[in-house]
C-alpha positions in Angstrom: -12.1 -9.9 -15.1 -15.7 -10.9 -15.3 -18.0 -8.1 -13.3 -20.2 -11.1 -11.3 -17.5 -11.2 -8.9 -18.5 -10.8 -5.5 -16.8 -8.6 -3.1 -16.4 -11.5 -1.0 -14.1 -13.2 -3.8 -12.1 -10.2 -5.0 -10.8 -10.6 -1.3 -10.1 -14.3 -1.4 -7.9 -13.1 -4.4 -6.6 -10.1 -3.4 -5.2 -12.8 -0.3 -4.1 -15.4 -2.4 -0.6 -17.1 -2.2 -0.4 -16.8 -5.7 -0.7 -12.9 -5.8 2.6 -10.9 -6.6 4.5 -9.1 -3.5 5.3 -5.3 -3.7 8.9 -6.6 -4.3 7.6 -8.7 -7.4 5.5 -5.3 -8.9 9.4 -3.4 -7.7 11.5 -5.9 -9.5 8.8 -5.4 -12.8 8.4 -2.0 -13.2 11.7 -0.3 -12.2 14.7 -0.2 -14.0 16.9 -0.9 -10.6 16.1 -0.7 -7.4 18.6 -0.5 -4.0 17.3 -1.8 -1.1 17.8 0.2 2.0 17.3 -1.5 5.9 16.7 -0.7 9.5 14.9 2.2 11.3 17.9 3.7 12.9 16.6 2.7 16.3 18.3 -0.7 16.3 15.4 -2.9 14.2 15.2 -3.6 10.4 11.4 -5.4 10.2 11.4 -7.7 7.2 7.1 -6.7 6.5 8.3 -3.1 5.2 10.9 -3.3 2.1 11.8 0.0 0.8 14.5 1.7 -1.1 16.0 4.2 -3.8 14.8 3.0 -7.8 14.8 4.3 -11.3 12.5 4.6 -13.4 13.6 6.3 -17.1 16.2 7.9 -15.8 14.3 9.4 -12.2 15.3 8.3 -9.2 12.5 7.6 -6.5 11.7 6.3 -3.2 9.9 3.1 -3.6 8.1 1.5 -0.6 6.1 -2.0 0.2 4.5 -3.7 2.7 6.1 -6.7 2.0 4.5 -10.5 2.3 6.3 -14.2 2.0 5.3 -16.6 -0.2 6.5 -19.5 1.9 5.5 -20.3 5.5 9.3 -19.6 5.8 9.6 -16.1 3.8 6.3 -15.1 5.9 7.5 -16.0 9.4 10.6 -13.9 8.2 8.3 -10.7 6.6 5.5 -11.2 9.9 2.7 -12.2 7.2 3.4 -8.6 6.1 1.9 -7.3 9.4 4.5 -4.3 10.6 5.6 -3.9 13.8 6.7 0.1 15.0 10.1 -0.6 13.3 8.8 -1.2 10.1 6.8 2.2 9.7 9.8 4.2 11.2 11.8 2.5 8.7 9.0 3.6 5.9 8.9 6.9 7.5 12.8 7.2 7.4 13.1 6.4 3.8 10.1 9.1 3.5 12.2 12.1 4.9 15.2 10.7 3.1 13.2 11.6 -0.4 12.3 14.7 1.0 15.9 16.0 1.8 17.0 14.3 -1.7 13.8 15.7 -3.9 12.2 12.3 -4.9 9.0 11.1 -5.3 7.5 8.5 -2.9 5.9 5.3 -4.6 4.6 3.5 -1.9 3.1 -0.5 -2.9 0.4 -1.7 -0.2 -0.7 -5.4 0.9 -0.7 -6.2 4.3 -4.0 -6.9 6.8 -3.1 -4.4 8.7 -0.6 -3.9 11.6 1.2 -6.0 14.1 -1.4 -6.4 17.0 1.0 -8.2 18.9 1.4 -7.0 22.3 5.3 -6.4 21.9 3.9 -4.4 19.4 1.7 -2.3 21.1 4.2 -1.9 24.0 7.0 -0.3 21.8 4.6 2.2 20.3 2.3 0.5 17.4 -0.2 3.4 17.1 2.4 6.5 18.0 4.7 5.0 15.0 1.0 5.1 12.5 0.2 8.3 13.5 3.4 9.8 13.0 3.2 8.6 9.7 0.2 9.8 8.8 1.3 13.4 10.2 4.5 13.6 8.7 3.4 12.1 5.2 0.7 14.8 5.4 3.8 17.4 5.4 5.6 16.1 2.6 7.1 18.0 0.0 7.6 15.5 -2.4 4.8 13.7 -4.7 3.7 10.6 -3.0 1.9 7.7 -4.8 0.1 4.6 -3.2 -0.9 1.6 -5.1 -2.8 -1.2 -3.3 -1.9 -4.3 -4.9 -3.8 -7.1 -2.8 -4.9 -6.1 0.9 -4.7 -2.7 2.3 -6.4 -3.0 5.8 -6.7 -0.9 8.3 -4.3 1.6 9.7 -1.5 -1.0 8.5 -2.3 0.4 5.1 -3.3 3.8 5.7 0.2 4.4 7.2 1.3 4.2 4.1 -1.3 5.8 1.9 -1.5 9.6 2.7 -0.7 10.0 -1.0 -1.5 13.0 -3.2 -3.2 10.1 -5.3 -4.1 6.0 -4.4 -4.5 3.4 -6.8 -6.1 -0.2 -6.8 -5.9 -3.0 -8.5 -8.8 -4.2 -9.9 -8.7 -7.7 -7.2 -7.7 -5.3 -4.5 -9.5 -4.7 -1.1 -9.2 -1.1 1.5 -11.5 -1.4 4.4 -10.7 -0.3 7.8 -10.6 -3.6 9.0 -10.8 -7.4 7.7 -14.4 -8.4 6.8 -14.3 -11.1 9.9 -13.8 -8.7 12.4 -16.5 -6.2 10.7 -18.6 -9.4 11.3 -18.1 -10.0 14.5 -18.7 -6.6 15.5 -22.0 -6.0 13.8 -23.4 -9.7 14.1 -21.2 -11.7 16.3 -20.1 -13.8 13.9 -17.4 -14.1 11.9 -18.7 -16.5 9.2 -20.9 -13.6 7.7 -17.6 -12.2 6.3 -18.8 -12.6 2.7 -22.5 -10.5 3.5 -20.1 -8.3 5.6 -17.5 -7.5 2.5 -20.6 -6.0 0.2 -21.6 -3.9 3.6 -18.0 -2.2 3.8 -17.8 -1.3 0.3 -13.7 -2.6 -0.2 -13.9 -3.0 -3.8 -11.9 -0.7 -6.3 -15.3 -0.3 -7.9 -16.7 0.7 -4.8 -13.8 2.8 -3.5 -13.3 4.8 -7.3 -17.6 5.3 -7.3 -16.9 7.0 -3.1 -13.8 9.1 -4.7 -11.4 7.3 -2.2 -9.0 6.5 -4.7 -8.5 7.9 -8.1 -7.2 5.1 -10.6 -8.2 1.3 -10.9 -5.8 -0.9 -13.1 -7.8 -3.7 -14.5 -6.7 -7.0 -14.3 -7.9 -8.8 -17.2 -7.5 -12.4 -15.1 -6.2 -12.0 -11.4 -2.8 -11.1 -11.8 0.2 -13.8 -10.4 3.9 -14.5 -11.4 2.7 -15.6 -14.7 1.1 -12.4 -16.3 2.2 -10.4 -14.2 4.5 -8.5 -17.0 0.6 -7.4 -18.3 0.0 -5.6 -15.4 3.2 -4.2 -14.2 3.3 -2.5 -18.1 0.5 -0.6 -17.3 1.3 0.4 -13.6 5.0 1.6 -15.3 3.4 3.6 -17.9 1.4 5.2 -15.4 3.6 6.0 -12.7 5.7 7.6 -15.3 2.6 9.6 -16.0 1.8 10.5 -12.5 5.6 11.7 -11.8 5.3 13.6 -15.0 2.3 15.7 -14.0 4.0 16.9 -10.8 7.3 18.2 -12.0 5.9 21.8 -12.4 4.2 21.7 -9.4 5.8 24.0 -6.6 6.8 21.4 -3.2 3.8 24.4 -1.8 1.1 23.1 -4.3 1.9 19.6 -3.4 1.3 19.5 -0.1 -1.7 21.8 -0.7 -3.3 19.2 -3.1 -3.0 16.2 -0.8 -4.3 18.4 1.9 -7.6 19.1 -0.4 -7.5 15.3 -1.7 -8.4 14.3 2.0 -10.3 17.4 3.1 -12.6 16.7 0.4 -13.1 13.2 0.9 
């Protein structure tokens, strides 16, 4: 991937229609994977997919923030924007692989949460912030890749990981570059001056020690190559579950505790 790309364009790629979903990177890097719905509260939101998966021979808890290709398959997965019911259903499968002893591999995209009023009304920022507390607490490994957008607290909801990796055409910013426009400047149409401000590159994010890995993407990664990608991401998640099976469910909690303390 040539280095002159702007910030501005590594978004307008990470939110292309022709960028894989987390169930596209699921489907290529694990040997099977069993999709489990609903939040036990009466809802099953299509924008969070999640489930049990193998991966030589372990099982783990795989979890996406899931986007549509079509204006069908989007209505249906809410542009990957999750309501409440989608992070209780994360956070369900999340105390599931605690009680069971597997690792969590969580996959980001989404521009951030439902802001929907419904939303808001049935406990939007209760359900993030539970998240965020209980993944703090968990015993169990947890690994968060962003693969296109991870915006706002709609990512970070899922991304209280003892590590986070990016893609190489990835963005994580607290919100989109519009609104960081038209906050600062009053306009929304400086979004490309406002992406270099935020620093929401993986370049930018691995120099600030906000995430720990970048996997390159030798062209922006789609459908086509995307075997060349999900390859590497296998070979390292293999790695990164590796690395913690010594580890006492004590010292993991106690490195993701550090990982954000020293941040």
């Amino acid at each position: 991937m040539p280095a002159e790309l702007t910030a501005w364009e590594r978004v307008e790629i990470a939110r292309g229609i022709e960028r894989p979903t987390s169930l596209d990177f699921i489907s290529g890097i694990f040997n099977k994977f069993i999709e489990l719905h609903g939040d036990r509260q009466g809802k099953d939101d299509g924008a969070v997919t999640g489930g049990i998966a193998v991966i030589e021979g372990e099982f783990v808890t795989v979890i996406g923030l899931q986007k549509g290709r079509t204006i069908k398959e989007n209505i249906r997965r809410n542009y990957g924007m999750a309501n409440p019911s989608g992070y209780r259903k994360a956070l369900r499968l999340m105390k599931q692989a605690e009680k069971f002893h597997r690792p969590v591999i969580c996959f980001v995209d989404t521009s951030g949460a439902y802001p929907g009023i419904e939303a808001e009304e049935k406990g939007q920022g209760e359900a993030i912030a539970r998240n965020l507390f209980e993944m703090s607490g968990l015993n169990v490994p947890i690994l968060s890749i962003i693969t296109g957008e991870g915006g706002s607290g709609g990512a970070l909801a899922l991304a209280v990981a003892n590590e986070v990796w990016m893609l190489e055409n990835a963005v994580y910013s607290i919100l989109s570059p519009e609104g960081f426009a038209s906050i600062l400047w009053k306009d929304s149409k400086k979004a490309a001056e406002a992406a270099e401000v935020m620093k929401i590159t993986a370049q930018d994010l691995l120099n600030l020690k906000i995430i720990e890995r970048i996997i390159p993407e030798e062209e922006p990664v789609n459908l086509i190559n995307l075997m060349n990608v999900t390859e590497v991401l296998k070979a390292d998640i293999i790695s990164f579950l590796h690395s913690y099976k010594e580890k006492s469910s004590e010292e993991i909690m106690v490195q993701r505790y550090e990982r954000f303390r020293n941040m």
